[in-house]
LOFIDO-513391 format. One record per residue: x, y, z of N, C-alpha, C in turn. Coordinates in steps of 0.1 Angstrom, whole numbers. Atoms other than C-alpha are relative to their C-alpha. Layout:
<pts>
neast,nnorth,nup,caeast,canorth,caup,ceast,cnorth,cup
X,Y,Z,X,Y,Z,X,Y,Z
...
</pts>
This chain:
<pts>
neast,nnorth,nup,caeast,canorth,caup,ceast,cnorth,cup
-7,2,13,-146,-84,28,-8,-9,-9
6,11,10,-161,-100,-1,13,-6,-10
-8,7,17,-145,-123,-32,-9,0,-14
2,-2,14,-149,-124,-66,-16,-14,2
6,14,2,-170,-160,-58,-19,7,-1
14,-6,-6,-204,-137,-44,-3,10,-11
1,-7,12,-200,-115,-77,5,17,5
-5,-11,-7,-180,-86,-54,11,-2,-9
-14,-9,1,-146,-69,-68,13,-3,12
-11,0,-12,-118,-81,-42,5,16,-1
-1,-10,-5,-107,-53,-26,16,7,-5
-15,-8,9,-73,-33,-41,8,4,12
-8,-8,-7,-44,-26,-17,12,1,1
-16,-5,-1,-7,-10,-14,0,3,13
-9,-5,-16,15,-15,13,16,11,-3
-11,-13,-6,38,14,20,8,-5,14
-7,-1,-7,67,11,41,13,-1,0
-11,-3,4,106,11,45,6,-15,-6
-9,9,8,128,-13,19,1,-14,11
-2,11,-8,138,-34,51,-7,-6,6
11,9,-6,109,-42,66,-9,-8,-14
5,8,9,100,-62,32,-9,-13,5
5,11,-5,93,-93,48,-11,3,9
14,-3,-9,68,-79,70,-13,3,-9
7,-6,10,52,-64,39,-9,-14,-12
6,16,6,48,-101,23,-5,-3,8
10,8,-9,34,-114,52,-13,5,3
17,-9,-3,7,-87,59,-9,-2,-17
3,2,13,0,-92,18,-6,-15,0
5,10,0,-3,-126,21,-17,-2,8
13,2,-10,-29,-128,50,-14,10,-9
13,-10,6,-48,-97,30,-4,-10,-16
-1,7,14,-46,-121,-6,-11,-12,9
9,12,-5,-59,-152,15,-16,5,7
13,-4,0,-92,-130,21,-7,7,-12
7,-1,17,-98,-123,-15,8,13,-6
-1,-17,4,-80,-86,-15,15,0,-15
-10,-5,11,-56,-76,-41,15,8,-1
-9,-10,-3,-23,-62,-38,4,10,-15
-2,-5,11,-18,-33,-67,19,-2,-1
-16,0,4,22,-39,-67,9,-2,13
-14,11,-13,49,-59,-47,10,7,-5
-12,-8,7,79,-36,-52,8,-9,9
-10,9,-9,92,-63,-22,13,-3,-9
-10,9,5,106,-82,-53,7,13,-7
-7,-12,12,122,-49,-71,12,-3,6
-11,-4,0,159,-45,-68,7,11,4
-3,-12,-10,171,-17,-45,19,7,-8
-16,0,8,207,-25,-63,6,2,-18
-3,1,13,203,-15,-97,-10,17,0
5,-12,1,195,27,-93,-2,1,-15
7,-10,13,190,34,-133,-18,-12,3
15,1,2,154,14,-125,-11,7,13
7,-5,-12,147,33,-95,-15,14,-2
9,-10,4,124,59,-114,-13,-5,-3
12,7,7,104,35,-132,-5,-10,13
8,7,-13,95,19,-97,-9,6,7
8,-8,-5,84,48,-82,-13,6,-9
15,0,7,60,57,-108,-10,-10,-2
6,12,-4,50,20,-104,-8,-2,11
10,-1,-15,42,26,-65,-7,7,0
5,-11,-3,28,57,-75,-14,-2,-6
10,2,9,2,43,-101,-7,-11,9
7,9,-8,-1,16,-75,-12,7,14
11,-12,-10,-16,41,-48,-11,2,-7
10,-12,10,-38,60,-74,-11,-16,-5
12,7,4,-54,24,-83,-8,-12,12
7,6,-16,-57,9,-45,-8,5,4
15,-7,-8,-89,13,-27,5,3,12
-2,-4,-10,-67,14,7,15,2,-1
-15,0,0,-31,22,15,1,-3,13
-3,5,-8,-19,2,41,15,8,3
-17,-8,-4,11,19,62,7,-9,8
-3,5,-10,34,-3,81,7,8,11
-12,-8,-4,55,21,106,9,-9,7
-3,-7,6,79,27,108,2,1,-17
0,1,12,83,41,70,11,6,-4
-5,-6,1,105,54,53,0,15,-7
3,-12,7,111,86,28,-12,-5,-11
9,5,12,91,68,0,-16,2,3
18,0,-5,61,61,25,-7,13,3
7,-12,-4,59,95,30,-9,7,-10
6,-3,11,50,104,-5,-12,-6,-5
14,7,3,29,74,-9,-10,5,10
12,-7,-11,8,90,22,-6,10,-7
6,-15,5,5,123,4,-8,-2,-11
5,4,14,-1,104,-30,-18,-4,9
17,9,-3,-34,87,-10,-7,14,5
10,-10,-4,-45,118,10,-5,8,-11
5,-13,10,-45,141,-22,-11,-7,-11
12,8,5,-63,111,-40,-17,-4,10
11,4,-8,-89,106,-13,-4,-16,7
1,12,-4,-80,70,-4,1,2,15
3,6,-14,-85,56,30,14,-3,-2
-16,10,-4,-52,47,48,2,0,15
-2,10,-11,-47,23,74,12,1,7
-13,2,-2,-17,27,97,3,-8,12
-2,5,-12,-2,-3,115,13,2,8
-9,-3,-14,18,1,149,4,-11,3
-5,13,-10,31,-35,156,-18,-4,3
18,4,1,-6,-48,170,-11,10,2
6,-9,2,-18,-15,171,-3,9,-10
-2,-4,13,-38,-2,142,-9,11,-2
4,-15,1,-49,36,136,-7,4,-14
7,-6,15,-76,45,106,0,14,-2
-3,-12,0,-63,79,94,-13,4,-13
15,-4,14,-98,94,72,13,14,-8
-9,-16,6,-82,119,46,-7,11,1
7,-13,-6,-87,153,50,-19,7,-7
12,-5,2,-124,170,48,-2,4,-15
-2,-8,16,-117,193,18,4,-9,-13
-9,10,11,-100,162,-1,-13,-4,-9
11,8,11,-128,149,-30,3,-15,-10
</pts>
């Protein structure tokens, strides 16, 4: 990983996974922030309890994928993370999926550009 200090780009990434595991999702953010990376959008702090902004969040996570260099998965996910998966494989991003301490690099598919 590089930082901005060596004249590198910190690295861009969205975490995907379900509403309740939020706090898990700060914490893996944090540890990735304290090595220079970048998170494209913390929906952690959004508001689950106010459905008329629920549209404008998801085009938020969606634009978030489309400008991350990785998508991080935590599993389990829920319906959301499913779409963010599809959003990365059809874009061509790399995505990471962790298992508790076990962690699985899924390459996107061959035909993907």
């Amino acid at each position: 990983m590089s930082n901005s200090a060596d004249g590198h780009v910190a690295e861009r990434f969205y975490i995907a996974t379900r509403k309740d595991r939020s706090a898990q999702a700060d914490a893996l953010s944090e540890v990735l922030r304290a090595e220079g990376w970048q998170r494209t959008f913390a929906w952690t702090g959004q508001d689950a309890a106010k459905p008329d902004e629920h549209a404008a969040t998801a085009a938020a996570e969606l634009e978030a994928v489309r400008v991350a260099d990785v998508l991080v998965v935590l599993l389990p996910g829920g319906n959301g993370t499913h779409v963010e998966i599809g959003a990365a494989l059809a874009l061509g991003k790399p995505i990471v999926l962790h298992i508790g301490p076990l962690f699985i690099r899924a390459i996107p598919h061959p035909n993907v550009q």
